[in-house]
C-alpha positions in Angstrom: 31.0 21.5 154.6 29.4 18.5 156.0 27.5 15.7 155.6 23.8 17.6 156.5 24.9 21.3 154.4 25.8 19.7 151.6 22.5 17.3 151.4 20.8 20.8 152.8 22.0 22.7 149.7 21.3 20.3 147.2 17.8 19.9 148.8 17.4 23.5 148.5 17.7 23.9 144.9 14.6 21.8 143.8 11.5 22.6 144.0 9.1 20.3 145.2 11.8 18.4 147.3 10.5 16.6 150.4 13.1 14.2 151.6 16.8 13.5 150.5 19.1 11.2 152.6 22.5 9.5 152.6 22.2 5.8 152.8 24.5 3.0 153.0 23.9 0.0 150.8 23.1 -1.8 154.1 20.3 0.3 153.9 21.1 2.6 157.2 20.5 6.3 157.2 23.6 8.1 157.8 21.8 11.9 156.9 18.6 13.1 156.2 16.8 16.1 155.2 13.2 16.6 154.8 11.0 19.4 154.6 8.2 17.5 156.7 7.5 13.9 157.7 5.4 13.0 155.0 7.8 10.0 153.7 9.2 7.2 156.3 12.9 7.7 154.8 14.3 4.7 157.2 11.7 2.3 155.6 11.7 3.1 152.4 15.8 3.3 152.6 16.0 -0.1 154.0 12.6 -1.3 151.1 14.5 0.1 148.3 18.4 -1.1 149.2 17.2 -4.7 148.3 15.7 -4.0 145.4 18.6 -1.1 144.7 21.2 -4.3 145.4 20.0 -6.8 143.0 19.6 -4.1 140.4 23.0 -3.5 140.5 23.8 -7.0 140.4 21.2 -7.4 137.3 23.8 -4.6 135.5 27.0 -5.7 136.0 26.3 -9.3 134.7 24.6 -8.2 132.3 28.1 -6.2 131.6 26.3 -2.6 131.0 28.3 -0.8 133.4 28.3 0.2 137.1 24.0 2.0 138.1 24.6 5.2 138.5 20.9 6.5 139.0 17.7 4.7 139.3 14.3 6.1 139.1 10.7 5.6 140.5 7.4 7.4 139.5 4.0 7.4 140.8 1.2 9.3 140.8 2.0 11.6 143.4 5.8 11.4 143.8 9.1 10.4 142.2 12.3 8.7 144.1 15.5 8.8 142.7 18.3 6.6 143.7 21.9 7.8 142.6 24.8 6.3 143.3 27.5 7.7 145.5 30.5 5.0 145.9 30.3 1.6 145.6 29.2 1.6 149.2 26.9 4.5 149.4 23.6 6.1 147.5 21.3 9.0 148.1 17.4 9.2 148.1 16.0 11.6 147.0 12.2 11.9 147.4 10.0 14.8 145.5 6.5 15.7 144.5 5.6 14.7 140.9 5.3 18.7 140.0 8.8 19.1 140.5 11.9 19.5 139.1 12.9 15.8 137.4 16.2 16.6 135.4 16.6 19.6 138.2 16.3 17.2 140.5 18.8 14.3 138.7 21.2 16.8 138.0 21.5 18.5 141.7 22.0 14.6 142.4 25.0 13.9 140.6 26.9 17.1 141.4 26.1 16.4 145.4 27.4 12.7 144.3 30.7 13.8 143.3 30.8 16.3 145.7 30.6 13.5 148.7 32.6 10.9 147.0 35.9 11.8 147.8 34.3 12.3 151.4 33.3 8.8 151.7 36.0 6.6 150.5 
């Protein structure tokens, strides 16, 4: 399976998803999946790997482990960050009615699933 089925599957099992995409902690795309263009993916990618970056930073010295998921609500949507490998994340963008542990859990099982994939 590649990169787009598998982000295609995972994207497919929660409600309310509109955009999900591979990114490298340089903040490039590498695949996307959205149900329609209602979210700029590339900017918000490349907005939220800075902020994603010194988070991770923040953790580590503060010696309370590796991130493994990061999440942003607002009134109409929530992003979730999840962690991949030390060099890649996903984001994953839904509607506020959706699916949040759904959502966090289809996350993590597509993270281990593209991990070995990736490093």
């Amino acid at each position: 399976m590649n990169f787009h089925e598998s982000l295609e599957q995972t994207f497919n099992a929660v409600p309310g998803a509109l955009a999900l995409s591979l990114v490298g902690y340089d903040g490039i795309g590498i695949e996307i999946v959205e149900r329609e263009k209602r979210v700029d993916m590339d900017n918000l990618s490349a907005e939220l790997t800075t902020f994603i970056r010194g988070l991770s930073t923040a953790h580590a010295d503060l010696k309370l482990g590796s991130l493994q998921q990061v999440a942003l609500l607002s009134p109409e949507y929530v992003s979730i960050l999840s962690s991949v490998t030390a060099e890649y994340f996903l984001l994953f963008v839904m509607q506020r009615s959706g699916y949040f542990g759904k959502a966090r859990y289809e996350l993590k099982k597509l993270a281990w699933r593209l991990e070995g994939d990736l490093q």
